[in-house]
N, C-alpha and C positions, 0 to 999 in steps of 0.2 A: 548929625541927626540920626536919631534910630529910627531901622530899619522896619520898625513895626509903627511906628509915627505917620498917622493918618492923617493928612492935611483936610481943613474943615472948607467946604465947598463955598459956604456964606459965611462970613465973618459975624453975621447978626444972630448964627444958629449957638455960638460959644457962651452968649450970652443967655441963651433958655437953659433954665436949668434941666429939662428932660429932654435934650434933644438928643440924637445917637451920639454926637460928637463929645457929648459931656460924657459919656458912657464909656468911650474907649482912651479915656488922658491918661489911666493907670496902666503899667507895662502887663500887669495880669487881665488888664480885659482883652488889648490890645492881640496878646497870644491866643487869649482863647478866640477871639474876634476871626482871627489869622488861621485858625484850625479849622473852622467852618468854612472858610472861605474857600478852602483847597477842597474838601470833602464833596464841595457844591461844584468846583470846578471839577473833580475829577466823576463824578457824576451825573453832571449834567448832561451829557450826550448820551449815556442810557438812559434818561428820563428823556431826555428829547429825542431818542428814536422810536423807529416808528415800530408798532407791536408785530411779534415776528409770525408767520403766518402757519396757523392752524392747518395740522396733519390731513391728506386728505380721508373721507368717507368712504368705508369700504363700497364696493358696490353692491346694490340690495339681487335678488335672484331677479328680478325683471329685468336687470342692470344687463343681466351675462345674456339670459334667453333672448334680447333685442335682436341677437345675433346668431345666438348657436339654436336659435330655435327652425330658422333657413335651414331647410334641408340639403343644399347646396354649399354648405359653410365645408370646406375642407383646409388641410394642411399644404404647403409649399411641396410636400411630396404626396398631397391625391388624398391621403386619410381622412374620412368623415372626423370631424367636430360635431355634427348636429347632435343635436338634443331634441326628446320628442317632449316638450309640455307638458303635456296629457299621463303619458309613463313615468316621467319624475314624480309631478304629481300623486298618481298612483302609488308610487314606491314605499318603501319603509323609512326612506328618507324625508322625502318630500311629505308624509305625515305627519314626520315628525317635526317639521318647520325648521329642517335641519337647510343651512344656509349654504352657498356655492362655496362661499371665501370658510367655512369651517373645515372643509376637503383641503380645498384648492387655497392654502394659505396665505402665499407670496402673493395672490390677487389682491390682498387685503389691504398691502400698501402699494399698489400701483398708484399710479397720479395721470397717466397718459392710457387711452385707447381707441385704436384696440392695444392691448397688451403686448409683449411679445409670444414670440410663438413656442420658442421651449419655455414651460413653466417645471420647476418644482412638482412629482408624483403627488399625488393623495396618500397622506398618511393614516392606513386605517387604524395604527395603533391608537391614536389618541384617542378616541372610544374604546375600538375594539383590543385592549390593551395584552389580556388573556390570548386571545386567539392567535394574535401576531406572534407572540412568543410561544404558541404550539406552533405553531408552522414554520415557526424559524429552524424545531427542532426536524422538519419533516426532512422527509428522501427529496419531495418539490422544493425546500429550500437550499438544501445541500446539492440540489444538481444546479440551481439559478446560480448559486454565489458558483460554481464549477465552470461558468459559462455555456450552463446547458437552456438556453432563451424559452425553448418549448417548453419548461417543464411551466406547469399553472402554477397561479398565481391569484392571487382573490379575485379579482374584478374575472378571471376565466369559468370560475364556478358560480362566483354570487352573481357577475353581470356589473355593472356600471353604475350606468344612473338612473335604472329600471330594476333595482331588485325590492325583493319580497321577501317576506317574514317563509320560512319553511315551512310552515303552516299550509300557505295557499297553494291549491294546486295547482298553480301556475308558474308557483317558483321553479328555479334550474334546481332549487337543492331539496325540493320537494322529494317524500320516500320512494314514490313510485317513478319521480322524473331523474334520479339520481342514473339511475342507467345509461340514461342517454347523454348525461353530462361528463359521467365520467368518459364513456364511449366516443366522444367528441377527440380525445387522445386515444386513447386504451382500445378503441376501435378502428384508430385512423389508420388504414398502414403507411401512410407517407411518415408519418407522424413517429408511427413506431420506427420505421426505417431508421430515419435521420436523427432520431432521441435514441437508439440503439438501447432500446426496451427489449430484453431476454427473454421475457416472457411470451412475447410476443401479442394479439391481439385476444385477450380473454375475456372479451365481452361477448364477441362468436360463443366463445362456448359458452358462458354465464347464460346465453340467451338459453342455448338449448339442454340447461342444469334443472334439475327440480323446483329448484330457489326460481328462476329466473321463468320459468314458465308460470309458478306461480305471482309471481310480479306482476308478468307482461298479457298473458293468455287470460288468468283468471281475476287479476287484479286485487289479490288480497296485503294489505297495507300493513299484514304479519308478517309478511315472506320478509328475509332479510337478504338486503340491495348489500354495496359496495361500503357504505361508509358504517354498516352494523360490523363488519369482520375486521376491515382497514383502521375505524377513526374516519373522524374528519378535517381536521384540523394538523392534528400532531402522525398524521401517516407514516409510516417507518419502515424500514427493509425490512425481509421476515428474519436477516443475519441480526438483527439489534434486541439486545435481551430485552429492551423495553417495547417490543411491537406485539399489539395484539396479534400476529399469526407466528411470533417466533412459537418454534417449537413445542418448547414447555406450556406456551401460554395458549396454544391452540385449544386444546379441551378445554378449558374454563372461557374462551369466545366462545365456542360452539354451543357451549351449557348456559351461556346466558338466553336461548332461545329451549334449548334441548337438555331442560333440568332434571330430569327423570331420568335420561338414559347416559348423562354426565355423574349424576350419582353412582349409577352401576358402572362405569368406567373406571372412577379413583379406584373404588373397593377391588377391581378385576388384576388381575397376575398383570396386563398390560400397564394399568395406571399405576399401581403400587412400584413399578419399576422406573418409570416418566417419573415420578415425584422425587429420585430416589437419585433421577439424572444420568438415567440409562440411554446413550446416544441412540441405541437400534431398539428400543421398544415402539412398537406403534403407536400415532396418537390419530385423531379425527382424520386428516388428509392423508395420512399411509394409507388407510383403504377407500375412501368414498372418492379422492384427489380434493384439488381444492375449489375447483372453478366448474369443474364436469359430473357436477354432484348426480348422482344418478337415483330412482327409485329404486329399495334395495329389496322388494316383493316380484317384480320380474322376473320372468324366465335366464335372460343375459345377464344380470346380476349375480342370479345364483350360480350362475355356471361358471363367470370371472373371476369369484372372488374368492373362488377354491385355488386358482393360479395368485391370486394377490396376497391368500394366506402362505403361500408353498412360497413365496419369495422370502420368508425369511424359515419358514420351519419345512426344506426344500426335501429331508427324510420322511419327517412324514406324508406329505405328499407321495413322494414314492411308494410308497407301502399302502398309501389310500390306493391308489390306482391299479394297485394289484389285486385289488378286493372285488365286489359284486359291485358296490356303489361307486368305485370310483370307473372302471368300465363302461360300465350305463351312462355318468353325467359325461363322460371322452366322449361319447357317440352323441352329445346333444340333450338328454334327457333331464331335467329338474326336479324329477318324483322320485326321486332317490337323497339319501339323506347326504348332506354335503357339511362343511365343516360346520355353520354355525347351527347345524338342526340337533347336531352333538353336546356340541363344546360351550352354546349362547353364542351371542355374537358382541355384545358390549359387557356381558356380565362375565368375559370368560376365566374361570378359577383352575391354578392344579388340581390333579385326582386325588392327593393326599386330604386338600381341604373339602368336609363336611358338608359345605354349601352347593360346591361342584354338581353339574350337570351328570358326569360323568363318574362323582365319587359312587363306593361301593352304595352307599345306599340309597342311589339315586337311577343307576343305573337304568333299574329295571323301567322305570319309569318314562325315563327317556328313551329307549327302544319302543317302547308301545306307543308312544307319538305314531310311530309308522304302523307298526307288527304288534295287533292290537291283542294278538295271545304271546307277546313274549314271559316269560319264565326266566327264573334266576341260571338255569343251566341254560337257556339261549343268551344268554345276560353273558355267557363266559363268551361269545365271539368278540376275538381280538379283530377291530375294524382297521389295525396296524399294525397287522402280525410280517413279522422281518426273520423269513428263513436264516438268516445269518446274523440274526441276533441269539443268543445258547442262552444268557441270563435269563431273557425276558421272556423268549418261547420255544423252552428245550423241547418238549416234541415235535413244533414245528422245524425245529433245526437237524433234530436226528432223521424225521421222517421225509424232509426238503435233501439228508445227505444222502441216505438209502434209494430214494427215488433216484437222485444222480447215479451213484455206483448201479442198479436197477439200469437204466437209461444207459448205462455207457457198456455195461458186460452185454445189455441185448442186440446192443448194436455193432459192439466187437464177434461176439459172436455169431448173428450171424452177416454181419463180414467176412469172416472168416469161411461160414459156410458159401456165402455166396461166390467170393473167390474162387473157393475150391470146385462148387456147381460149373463155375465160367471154364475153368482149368479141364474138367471132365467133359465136358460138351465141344469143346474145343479140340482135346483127341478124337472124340466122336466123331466129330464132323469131318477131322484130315481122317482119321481111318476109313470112311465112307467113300469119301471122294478118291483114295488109294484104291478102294475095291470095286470103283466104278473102272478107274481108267485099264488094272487088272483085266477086268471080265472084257471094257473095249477091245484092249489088245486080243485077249485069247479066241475074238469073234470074229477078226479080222484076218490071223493064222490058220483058223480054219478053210 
């Protein structure tokens, strides 16, 4: 018998001519017959199982706040979980109908809760894609990937699940709230202690800065806070050529507030050497500092930063101080002219160049600032004349050598005299006292 030989159930069914049995007598139906049969067999128990069960539903933000909205809700080790309602709500998030599981991802397929307790961080890149990658670059991420835990991190600036558009004045990153937020570290001294911050706490002095008074005292939303000089995001050492306060780049921060007198810096003998990548030229923080900005119309101003200029041009200095003016501002006084009443102060040029304060045809000009009849022959006082320079001021040099040899013959001579006075007074006084004790005896023999 073959194998594909399908015996007919009713013998009465052979005799209908459309019955299935008449269908499969040829060995070709018979195999096709046989194909299906196994198809069906080996199929049927996926069609007959049962349909496999639908992923569960993320949970909606009612879902999570059932919970975390108890003010009581903490961690296995004490850490608050709550959430306040009302401040999500509030938030930049919660108006944006921005959902718990779009933060908080791995919630999204949970199936059991409560959940566990360590979840997966909130990935702020996936929105904030830009920003994560400035900050990856900063000194805060390079100290967190260091295992330095203090350094911030976003939720330490922006806040949690209460933040705010910059805008509102109530944000932490708000311009005039920025003080305090950064101060939060940069104020803290435990903080700075234990994060072993160099610089130590420059919010102290920030407070008591130009900048920072104007902030905090008068409240003008011009002044520039922490993240106009820093960044915000992308913060850097000031050693990284890419930070707004390295070096080089410091004048062009400062001039994005201070455009005018950023101007007269590039053009000044200071800036043309900065641009030029001169290590010891000065830029904005060589003289004002960086954090202790000071009003530069002050009486202590003017009188420091005649010492702040002499730190690098330490001769002339010396030779100011030999003069009228530099005497007077030594004992205190400000009404005397000091380096920038000369020289400018951000515009400062050599004598050689035209534009100069100090060039020949400018001179006179600038002396009557003070000495309202100066003249081109007072115009000649060297206000840095250096007895022991012959090039620059040979009669001060022959007449500074004369006065010495002067000084030194009046004093050998009379030394010389006076020795000799002492010498003679000296026999005086034993020949005296020889012609006393003389005349005792011969009063005595009497």
């Amino acid at each position: 018998m073959s194998p594909y030989h399908l015996r007919p159930i009713d013998a009465g069914l052979l005799h209908r001519p459309h019955s299935w049995a008449t269908r499969f007598q040829t060995p070709m139906t018979r195999s096709v017959a046989l194909a299906l049969l196994c198809v069906w067999l080996l199929a049927g128990p996926a069609v007959g199982a049962a349909p496999q069960k639908a992923a569960p539903k993320p949970p909606a933000n009612d879902d999570c706040l059932a919970c975390h909205s108890d003010a009581s809700a903490v961690r296995a080790n004490g850490t608050s979980v709550a959430v306040k309602p009302e401040a999500f709500g509030a938030s930049i998030h919660g108006a944006a109908a921005i959902a718990c599981v779009d933060c908080h991802v791995d919630l999204a397929k949970a199936a059991e809760f409560p959940h566990a307790e360590k979840l997966a961080p909130a990935q702020c890149a996936t929105c904030h894609d830009k920003a994560v990658a400035a900050y990856d670059r900063s000194v805060h991420a390079q100290a967190r990937r260091a295992g330095g835990l203090l350094a911030a991190n976003c939720a330490d600036c922006h806040g949690a699940h209460d933040i705010l558009p910059s805008s509102d004045p109530t944000s932490r990153t708000h311009h005039l709230a920025l003080i305090e937020t950064c101060g939060r570290c940069h104020g803290n001294e435990e903080i700075i202690r234990r994060g072993k911050i160099a610089i130590g706490n420059v919010v102290d002095l920030f407070k008591d800065s130009i900048h920072g008074k104007a902030l905090i005292r008068s409240g003008l939303s011009v002044a520039p806070t922490c993240t106009d000089c820093h960044g915000n995001h992308d913060i850097r050492r000031k050693t990284d050529a890419e930070s707004r306060i390295f070096r080089k780049t410091i004048p062009a921060t400062c001039s994005s507030c201070h455009e005018g007198v950023g101007r007269q810096y590039w053009q000044s003998v200071h800036g043309t050497q900065v641009a030029k990548g001169s290590p010891l030229a000065p830029v904005c923080t060589s003289c004002h500092t960086a954090h202790q900005i000071r009003r530069s119309d002050v009486e202590g101003w003017k009188l420091e930063v005649i010492t702040e200029c002499g730190t690098c041009h330490e001769q002339s200095l010396n030779t100011y101080r030999d003069t009228f003016h530099g005497q007077v501002t030594a004992l205190g006084y400000s009404r005397v002219a000091s380096c920038a009443d000369c020289h400018g102060a951000h515009n400062v040029l050599p004598k050689a160049d035209p534009r100069s304060q100090v060039a020949q045809g400018h001179v006179v000009a600038t002396c009557k600032k003070c000495h309202f009849g100066a003249t081109e022959s007072f115009a000649k006082y060297d206000p840095h004349g250096d007895p022991e320079n012959r090039e620059r001021n040979p009669m001060l040099y022959f007449t500074s050598k004369f006065m010495k040899m002067l000084l030194l013959g009046v004093f050998t001579f009379f030394g010389i005299h006076t020795g000799l006075w002492f010498g003679r007074g000296m026999q005086q006084k034993a020949a005296a006292r020889l012609k006393r004790r003389s005349d005792d005896s011969t009063e005595d023999g009497e």
